[in-house]
N, C-alpha and C positions, 0 to 999 in steps of 0.2 A: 560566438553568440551562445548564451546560455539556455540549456534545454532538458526537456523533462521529457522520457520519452519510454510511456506505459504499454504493457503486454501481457498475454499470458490468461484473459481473461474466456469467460467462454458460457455455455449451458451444462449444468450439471444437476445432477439428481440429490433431495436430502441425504444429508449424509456421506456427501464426496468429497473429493478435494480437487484445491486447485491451486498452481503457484504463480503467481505474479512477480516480474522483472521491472522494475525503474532505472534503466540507464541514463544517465546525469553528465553534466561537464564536468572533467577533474577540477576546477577552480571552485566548483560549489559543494561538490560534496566530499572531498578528503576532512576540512576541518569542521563540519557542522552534521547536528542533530538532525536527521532525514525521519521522515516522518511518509504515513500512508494515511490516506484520508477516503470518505468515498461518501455519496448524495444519493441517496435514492427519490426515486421520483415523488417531488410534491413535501419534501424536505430540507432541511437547509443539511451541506457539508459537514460532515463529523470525523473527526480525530479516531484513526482504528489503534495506532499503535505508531512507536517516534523508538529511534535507536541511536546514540551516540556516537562520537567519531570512536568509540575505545569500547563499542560494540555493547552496551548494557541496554536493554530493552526497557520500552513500559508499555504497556495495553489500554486500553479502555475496556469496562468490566465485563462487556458485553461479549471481546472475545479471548477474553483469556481459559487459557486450559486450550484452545481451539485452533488458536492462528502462533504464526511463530514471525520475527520480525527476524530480518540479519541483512549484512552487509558485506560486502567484499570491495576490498580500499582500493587495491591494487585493479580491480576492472570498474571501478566508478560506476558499481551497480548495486542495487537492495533487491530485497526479494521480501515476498510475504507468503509464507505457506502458509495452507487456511486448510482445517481439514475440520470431520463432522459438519459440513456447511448448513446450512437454515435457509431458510424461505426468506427469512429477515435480513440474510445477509446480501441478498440482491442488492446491486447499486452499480453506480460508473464508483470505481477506484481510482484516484489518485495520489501522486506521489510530490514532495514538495519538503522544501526548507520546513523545520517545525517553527510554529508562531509565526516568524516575519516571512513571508511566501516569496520567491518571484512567479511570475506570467505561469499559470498553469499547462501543461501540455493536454492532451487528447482525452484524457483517461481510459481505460479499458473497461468492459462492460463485463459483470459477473450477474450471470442470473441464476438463481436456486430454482427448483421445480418441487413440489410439492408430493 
């Protein structure tokens, strides 16, 4: 069964960090674009940042310089470090196929404090 399965998330102060883990089935993520995504409340889902199977990053403008996207093939895992956090960057995170998704998992909750 295939599965998405988010962590790492938490309460932090501006200007912290924090690293999130997406564990995946090996069948979905060795050969496809993995991507992070996250919803904050009373908004639709948005694209943070998507990494290649051959590990080349792209961000959204919002968090680059800020967050780091990467992968690790061989444990069928992604990670997002996120550091200088923001108040804005509160939201559930999630982790997913880029563009065509399957069933989303749980997401993990990141809240910034102000």
């Amino acid at each position: 069964q295939v599965q998405l399965v988010e962590s790492g998330g938490g309460l932090v102060q501006a200007g912290g960090s924090l690293r999130l883990s997406c564990a995946a089935s090996a069948n979905i993520f060795r050969a496809n674009t993995m991507a992070w995504y996250r919803q904050a409340p009373g908004k639709e889902r948005e694209l943070v940042a998507r990494i290649g199977p051959t590990n080349i990053p792209d961000y959204a403008d919002s968090v680059k310089g800020r967050f780091t996207i990467s992968r690790d093939n061989a444990k069928n895992t992604m990670y997002l470090q996120m550091n200088s956090l923001k108040p804005e960057d509160t939201a559930v995170y999630y982790c997913n196929l880029y563009r065509v998704t399957i069933p989303w998992g749980q997401g993990t909750q990141v809240t910034v404090s102000s």
